[in-house]
C-alpha positions as CSV (number, residue, x, y, z in Angstrom):
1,X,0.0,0.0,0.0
2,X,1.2,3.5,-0.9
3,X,0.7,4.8,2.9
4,X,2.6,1.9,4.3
5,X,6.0,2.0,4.5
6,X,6.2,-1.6,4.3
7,X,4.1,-2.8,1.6
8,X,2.7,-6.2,3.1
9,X,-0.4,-8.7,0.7
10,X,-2.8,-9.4,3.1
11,X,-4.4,-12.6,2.3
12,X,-8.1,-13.6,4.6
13,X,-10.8,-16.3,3.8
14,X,-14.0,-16.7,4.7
15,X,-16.7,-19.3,3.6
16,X,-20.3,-17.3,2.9
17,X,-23.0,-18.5,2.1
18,X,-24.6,-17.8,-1.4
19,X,-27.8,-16.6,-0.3
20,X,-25.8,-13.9,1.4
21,X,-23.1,-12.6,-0.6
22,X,-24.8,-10.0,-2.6
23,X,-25.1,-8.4,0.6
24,X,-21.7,-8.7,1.4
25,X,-20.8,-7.7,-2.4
26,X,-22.1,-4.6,-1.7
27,X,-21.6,-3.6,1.7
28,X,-17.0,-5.0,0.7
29,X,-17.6,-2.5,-2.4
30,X,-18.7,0.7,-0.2
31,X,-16.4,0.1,2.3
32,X,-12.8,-1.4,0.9
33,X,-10.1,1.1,0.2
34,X,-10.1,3.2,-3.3
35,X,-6.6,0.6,-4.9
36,X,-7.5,-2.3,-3.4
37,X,-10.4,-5.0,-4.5
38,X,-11.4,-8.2,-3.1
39,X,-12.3,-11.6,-5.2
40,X,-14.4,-14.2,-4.1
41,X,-15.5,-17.3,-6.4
42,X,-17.1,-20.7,-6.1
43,X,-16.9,-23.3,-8.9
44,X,-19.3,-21.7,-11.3
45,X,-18.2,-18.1,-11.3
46,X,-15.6,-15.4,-9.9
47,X,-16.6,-12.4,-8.6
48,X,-14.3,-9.0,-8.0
49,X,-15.3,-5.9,-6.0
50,X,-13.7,-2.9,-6.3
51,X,-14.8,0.9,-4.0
52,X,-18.0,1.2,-5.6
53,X,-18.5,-1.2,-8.3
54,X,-17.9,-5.3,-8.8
55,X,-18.1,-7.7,-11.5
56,X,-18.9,-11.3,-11.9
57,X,-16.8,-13.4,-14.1
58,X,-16.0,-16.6,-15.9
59,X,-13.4,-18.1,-13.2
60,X,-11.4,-18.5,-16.4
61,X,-9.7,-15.9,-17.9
62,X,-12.3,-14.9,-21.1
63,X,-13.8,-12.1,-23.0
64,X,-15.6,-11.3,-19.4
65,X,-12.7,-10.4,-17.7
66,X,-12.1,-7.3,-19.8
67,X,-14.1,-4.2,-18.4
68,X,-13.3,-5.8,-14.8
69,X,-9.3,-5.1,-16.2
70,X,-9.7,-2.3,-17.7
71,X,-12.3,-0.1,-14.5
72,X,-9.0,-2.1,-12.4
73,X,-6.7,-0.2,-14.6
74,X,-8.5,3.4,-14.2
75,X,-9.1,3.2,-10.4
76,X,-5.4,2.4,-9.6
């Protein structure tokens, strides 16, 4: 992180259920800091947050994985 002056990946799982994780989606996506995003995924699909927006994605790399690159891209 920028403000750190020891840049350190944090890395934290949790298991949620399905039922529940649009609410999380969007509770992560007004919360998390401006450069960072969170990914969550299950076998069927892959799903990235960023401050204010997420995307859900093949959980291989395809055509889907574009605009979630390129809003990435413009927000770092």
């Amino acid at each position: 992180m920028p403000e750190d002056e020891f840049p350190i990946w944090h890395i934290n799982e949790y298991c949620v259920t399905d039922d529940k994780m649009a609410e999380l989606v969007l509770i992560l996506s007004e919360h998390i800091k401006l450069t960072w995003y969170i990914h969550a995924f299950n076998e069927n699909e892959l799903i990235i947050t960023f401050k204010g927006k997420s995307f859900k994605i093949s959980t291989e790399k395809d055509d889907t994985w574009n605009s979630m690159i390129e809003y990435g891209v413009k927000i770092a």
